[in-house]
C-alpha positions in Angstrom: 58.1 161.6 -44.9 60.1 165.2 -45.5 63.9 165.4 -45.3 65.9 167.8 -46.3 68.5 167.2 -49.1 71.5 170.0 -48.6 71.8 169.4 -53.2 68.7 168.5 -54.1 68.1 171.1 -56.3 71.6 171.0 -57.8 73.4 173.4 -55.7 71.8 172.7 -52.1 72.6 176.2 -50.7 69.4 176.4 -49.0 69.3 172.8 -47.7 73.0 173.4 -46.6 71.7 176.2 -44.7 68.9 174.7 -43.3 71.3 172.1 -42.0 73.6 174.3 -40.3 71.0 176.2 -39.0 69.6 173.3 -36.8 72.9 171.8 -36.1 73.8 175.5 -34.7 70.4 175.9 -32.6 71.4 172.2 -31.5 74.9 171.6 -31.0 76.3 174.8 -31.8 77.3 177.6 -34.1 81.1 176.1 -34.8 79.9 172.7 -35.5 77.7 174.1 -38.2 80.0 176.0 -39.9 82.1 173.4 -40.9 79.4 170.9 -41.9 79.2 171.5 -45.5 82.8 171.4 -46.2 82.8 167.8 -44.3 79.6 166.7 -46.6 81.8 168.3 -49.8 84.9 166.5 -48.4 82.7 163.3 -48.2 80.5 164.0 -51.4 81.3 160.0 -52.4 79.6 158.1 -49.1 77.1 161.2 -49.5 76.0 160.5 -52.6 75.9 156.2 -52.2 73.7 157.2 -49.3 71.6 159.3 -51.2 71.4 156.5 -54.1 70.4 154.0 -51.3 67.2 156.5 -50.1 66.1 156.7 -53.8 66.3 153.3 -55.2 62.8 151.8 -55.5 63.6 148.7 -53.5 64.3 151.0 -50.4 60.5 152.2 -50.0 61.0 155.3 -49.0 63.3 154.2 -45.9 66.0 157.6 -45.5 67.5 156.0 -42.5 70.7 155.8 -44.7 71.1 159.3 -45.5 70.1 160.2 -41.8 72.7 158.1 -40.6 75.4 159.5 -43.2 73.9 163.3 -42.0 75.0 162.3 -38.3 78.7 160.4 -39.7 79.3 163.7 -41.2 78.6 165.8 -38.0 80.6 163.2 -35.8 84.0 164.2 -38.5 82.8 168.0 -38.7 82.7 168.0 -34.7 86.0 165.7 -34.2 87.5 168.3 -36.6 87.0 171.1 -35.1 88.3 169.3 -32.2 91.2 168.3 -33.1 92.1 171.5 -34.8 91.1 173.5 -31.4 93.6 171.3 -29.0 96.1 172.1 -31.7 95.0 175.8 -31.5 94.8 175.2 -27.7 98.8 173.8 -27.6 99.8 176.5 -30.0 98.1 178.8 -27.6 100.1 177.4 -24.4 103.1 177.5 -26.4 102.8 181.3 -27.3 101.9 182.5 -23.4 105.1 180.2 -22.3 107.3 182.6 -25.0 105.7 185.8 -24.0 105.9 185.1 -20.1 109.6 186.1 -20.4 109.3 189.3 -23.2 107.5 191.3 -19.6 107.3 191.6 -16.2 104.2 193.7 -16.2 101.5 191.4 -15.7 99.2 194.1 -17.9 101.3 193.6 -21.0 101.3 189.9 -20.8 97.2 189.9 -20.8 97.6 192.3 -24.0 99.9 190.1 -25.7 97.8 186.7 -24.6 94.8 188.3 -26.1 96.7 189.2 -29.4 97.6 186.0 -30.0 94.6 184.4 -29.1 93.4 187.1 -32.1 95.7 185.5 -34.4 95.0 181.9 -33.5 91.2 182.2 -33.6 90.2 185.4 -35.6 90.4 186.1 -39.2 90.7 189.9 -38.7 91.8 190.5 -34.9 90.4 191.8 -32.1 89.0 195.7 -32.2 90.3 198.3 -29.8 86.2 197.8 -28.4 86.8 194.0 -27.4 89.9 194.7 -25.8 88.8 197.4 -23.4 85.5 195.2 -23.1 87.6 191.6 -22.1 90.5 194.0 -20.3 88.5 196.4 -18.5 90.9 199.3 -19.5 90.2 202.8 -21.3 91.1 202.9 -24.4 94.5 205.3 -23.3 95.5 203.0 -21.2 95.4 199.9 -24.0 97.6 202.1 -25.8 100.2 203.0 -23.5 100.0 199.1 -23.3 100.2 198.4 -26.8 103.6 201.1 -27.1 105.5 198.3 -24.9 104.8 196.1 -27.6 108.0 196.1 -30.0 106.7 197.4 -33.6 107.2 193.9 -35.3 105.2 192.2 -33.0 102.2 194.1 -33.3 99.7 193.6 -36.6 97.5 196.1 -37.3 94.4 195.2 -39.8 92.1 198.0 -41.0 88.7 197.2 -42.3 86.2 199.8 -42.5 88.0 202.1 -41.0 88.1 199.9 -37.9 91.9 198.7 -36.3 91.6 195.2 -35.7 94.9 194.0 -33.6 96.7 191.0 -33.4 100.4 189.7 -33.1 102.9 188.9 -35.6 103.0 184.8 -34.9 105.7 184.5 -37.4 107.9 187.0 -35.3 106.9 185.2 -32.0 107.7 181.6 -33.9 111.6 183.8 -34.3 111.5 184.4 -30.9 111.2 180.8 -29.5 113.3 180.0 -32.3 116.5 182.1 -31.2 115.4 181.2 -27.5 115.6 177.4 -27.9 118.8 177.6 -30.3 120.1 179.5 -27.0 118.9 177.1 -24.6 120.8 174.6 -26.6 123.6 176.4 -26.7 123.9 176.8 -23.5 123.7 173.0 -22.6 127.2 172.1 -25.0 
């Protein structure tokens, strides 16, 4: 019988990527990106199963390692999880704040989809994706974008591509001041 061992040669890139491969054409692309740093994270109950397959007195039997393979996708996928409702309240938390910084309902999708950029993107989202998701000329995005205060917006360039998103430590200021108000308020 063939498995596929993600170290076996020492490094285990290619079984790694073999792994997340399948996992992505199965389950899908997100789960597979974080399975190797869950096996790396669990390299201890990876390797005991890996001692269990190759000890003599197992004969061959790799339903150990099998079954560690799917324990590691059950943490990778209840990671990713758990780190998207905390994404997700983060999220909900952010639109609450912005509802009150407009009254143009325009504005408000701009800033939801910049923070959504800064939540779930390394880079941002290009001027491209948000005329694609908006359905607005790039003109109009801008004139958009100038009702934006200055220390709100981020502005990444890579390759001589803008990548936007919003400054979450500004927004984080924001509620801040607003909840020390609210407080306030109450006394």
């Amino acid at each position: 019988m063939l498995y596929i061992h993600p170290f076996y040669d020492g490094n285990g890139r290619l079984g790694r990527f073999i792994l997340s491969y399948g996992i992505s054409n199965t389950l899908t692309p997100l789960i597979s990106f974080r399975i190797s740093e869950t096996i790396k994270e669990n390299i201890n109950a990876y390797y005991k199963a890996f001692n269990i397959c190759n000890d003599q007195r197992n004969l061959g039997d790799v339903t150990p390692f099998l079954l560690m393979q799917l324990k590691m996708i059950l943490i990778a996928m209840e990671d990713l999880k758990k780190s998207l409702l905390e994404k997700l309240a983060t999220w909900n938390k952010y639109e609450e704040a912005i509802a009150k910084q407009s009254d143009d309902i325009n504005v408000l999708r701009l800033y939801s989809f910049l923070i959504q950029a800064a939540l779930f993107s390394e880079q941002g989202i290009s001027m491209i994706e948000l005329q694609r998701n908006m359905k607005f000329s790039k003109y109009m995005i801008k004139n958009l974008m100038c009702k934006i205060p200055e220390e709100m917006l981020v502005i990444k360039i890579k390759n001589k591509f803008k990548f936007y998103s919003i400054n979450l430590e500004r927004l984080n200021a924001i509620i801040l001041a607003e909840s020390v108000e609210a407080i306030q308020k109450s006394e």
